[in-house]
N, C-alpha and C positions, 0 to 999 in steps of 0.2 A: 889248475883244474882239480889239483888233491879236496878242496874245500869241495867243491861242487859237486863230485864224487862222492862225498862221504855225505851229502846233504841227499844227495838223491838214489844212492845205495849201489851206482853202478861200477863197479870194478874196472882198474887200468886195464886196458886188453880185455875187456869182453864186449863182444858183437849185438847188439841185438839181432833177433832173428825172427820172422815172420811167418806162419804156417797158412799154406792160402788155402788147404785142403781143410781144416777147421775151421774156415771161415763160411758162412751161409752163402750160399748164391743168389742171386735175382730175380730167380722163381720159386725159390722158396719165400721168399721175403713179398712179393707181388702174392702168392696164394693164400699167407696169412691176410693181406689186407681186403675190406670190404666194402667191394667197390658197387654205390647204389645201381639200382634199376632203373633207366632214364625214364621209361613208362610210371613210376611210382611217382615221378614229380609234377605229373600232368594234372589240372586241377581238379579233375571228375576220376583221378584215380581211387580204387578202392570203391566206387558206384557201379550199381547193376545196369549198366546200358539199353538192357534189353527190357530194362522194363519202365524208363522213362519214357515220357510221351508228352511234347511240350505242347501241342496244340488241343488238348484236351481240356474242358472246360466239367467242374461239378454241373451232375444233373442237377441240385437242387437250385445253381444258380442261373439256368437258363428257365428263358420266357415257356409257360404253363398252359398260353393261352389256344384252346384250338388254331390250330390252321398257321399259328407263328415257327413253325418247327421248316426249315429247310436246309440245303446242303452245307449251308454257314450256322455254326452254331451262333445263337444269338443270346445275348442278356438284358433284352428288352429294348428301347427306343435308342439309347445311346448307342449300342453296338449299330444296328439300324440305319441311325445318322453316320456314324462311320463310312459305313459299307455304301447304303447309298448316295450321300453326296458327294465321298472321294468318287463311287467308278461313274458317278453323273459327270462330274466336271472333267474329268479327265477323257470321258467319253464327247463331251463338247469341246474341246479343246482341242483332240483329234480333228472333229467334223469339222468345226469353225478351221481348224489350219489348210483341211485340203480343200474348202472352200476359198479360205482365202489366198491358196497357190493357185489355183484355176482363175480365181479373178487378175490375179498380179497377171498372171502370163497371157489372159487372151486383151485385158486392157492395153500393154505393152507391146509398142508392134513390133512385129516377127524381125524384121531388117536393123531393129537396134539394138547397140553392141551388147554381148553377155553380160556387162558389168550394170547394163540398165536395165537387163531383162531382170538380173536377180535382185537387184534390189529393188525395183515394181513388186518380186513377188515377194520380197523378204517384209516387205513396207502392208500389204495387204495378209500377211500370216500374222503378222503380231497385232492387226487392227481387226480382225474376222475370229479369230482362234479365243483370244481371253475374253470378249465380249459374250463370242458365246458359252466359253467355259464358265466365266461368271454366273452367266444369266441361269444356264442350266441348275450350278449349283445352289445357287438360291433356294428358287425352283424347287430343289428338290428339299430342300431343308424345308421350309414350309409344308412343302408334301410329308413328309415324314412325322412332323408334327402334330397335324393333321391324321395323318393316319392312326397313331399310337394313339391315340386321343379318341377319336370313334372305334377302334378296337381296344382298350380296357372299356369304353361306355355300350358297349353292344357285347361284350365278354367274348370276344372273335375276331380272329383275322380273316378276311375273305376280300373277293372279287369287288362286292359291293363295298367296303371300306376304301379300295385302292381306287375305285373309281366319283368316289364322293370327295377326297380327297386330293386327285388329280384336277378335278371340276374347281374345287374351292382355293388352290393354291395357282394354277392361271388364272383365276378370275383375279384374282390379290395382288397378282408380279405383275398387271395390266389394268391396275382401277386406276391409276391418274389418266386413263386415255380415253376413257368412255365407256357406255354402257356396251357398246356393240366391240371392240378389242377386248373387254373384258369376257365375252360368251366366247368371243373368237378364241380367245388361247386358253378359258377352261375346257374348250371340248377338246383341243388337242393335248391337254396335258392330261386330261381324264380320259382320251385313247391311247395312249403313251400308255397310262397306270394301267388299263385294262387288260392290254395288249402283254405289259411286261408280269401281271398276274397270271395269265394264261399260260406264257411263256417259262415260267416259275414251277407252275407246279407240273406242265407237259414233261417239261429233260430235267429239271431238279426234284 
């Protein structure tokens, strides 16, 4: 061990010795270190919260046209199409289903088992509900088109637009049927637009 000794300078009979009292403790060591803010990682950290606003639309890029201004901001025919053939179809899709559950269950007689009642009406919800959901949205697309279209040509949205345009898009979703199905479902889809005009500008 002489070599080893003399290589490493440590003397025959000397102890090393440890002082735990000059040693740093745990919290010392933990206070120097800097530990992030878990809020600082979040992706909209460092952003004014209070002053974004995601549903906001520029004034310059909404429609300019009288009478096109309601509770949905809008940017002309497309938002329009949006708005109304999603809440058309989906508003027929409704009617058409619980049309079509009242057909399944009063077709269906009362005394046969649960398992025949509900599939009678499960069988009439999906044959009643997307027909007329379809039909509606059409329907409405057409009407939509129709309307944008006499309101930039008349510089105006109004009563008289929605209802020239409800006339002309039944009469179109009904010209393979005849001259008389065609008047028949322009006037109820130009009471439909009149009615949803009126309704429009009363609570919105």
């Amino acid at each position: 061990m002489a070599i080893w000794d003399s290589i490493t300078g440590h003397k025959q009979g000397q102890t090393d010795s440890f002082d735990s009292s000059a040693a740093p403790d745990a919290t010392s060591f933990l206070s120097e270190v800097a530990i992030p803010d878990p809020s600082r990682l979040h992706p909209l950290a460092g952003l004014n919260q209070d002053t974004l606003d995601y549903l906001t639309l520029e004034d310059s890029a909404l429609d300019e046209l009288p009478g096109s201004r309601s509770v949905l901001p809008s940017r002309g025919w497309s938002d329009d199409l949006c708005y109304g053939a999603g809440t058309t179809y989906l508003a027929g899709l409704t009617i058409g289903g619980a049309w079509g559950l009242a057909e399944g269950l009063r077709k269906t007689p009362a005394n046969a088992p649960p398992r025949i009642r509900l599939n009678g009406a499960l069988n009439s919800i999906t044959r009643r509900g997307p027909f007329l959901g379809n039909s509606a949205g059409v329907v409405a697309m057409v009407y939509n088109g129709f309307n944008s279209a006499i309101g930039y040509a008349r510089g105006k949205h109004d009563a008289t637009n929605s209802v020239i345009a409800g006339a002309l898009s039944g009469a179109i979703f009904k010209s393979t049927r005849g001259v008389k199905p065609m008047m028949i479902s322009g006037g109820i889809v130009a009471a439909i637009a009149g009615a949803w005009t009126v309704t429009r500008k009363t609570f919105f």
